[in-house]
N, C-alpha and C positions, 0 to 999 in steps of 0.2 A: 504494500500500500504506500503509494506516494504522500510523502509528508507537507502539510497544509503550510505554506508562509505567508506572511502580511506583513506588510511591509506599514510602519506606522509612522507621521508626524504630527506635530499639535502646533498650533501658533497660542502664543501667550504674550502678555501684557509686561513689559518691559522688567528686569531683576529687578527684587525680588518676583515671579510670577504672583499677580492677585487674581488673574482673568483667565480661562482659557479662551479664544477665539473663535478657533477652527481644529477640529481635531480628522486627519486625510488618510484616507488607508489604499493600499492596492497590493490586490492578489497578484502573487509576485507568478504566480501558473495562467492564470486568466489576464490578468491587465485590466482585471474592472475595477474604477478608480469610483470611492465614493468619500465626500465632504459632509460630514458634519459641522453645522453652523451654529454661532452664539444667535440669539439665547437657548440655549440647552433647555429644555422642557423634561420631565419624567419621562415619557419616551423616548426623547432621543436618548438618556441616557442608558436607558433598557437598550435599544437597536446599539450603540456602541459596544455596551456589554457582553451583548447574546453577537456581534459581528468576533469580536476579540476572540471570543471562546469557543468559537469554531476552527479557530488553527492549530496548530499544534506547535509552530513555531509566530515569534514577533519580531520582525528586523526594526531599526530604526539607527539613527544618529544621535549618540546621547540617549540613548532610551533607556537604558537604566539608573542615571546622575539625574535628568531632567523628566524628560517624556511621562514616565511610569508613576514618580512619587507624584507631579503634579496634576496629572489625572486622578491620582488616587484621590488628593488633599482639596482639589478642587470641585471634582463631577465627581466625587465615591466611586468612582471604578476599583471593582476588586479585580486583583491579579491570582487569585487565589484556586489552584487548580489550573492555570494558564501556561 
C-alpha cells in the first residue's frame, strides 16, 4: 500500500504568530491543492482535521518548530494519532 503524503503550509500573523490566515495543503500523489481561509468557523476546523488525518505522512517547511505547535495553539488541531 502506497503511503499517503500532504504536503502542509499555514500563513500566520507576523512573530510572535497571534492569527492563522491561510492554512494550504496538496497531495503530494494527486496535486489537489486545497486552501483553507480565515475566518476559521467549526467546520473548517473539522474539514482541516479529518483532511490531516487521512495521510499517513505530513511534509512541510518548518512544520515541526512552527506549522504544527501553531495550528495546534491557535485552531486546536490535534496531531494526535497523525
Amino acid at each position: 500500500m502506497e503511503t499517503r503524503k500532504l504536503i502542509v503550509d499555514i500563513e500566520t500573523t507576523a512573530l510572535p504568530a497571534t492569527k492563522v490566515w491561510m492554512v494550504g495543503t496538496m497531495d503530494l500523489r494527486t496535486g489537489e491543492v486545497r486552501n483553507f481561509l480565515s475566518p476559521f468557523n467549526t467546520q473548517d476546523i473539522k474539514d482541516i482535521q479529518t483532511c490531516l488525518s487521512t495521510y499517513d505522512e505530513i511534509i512541510g517547511h518548518n512544520f515541526i518548530d512552527f506549522d504544527k505547535p501553531n495550528m495546534e495553539r491557535l485552531l486546536g488541531i490535534s496531531f494526535v494519532g497523525i
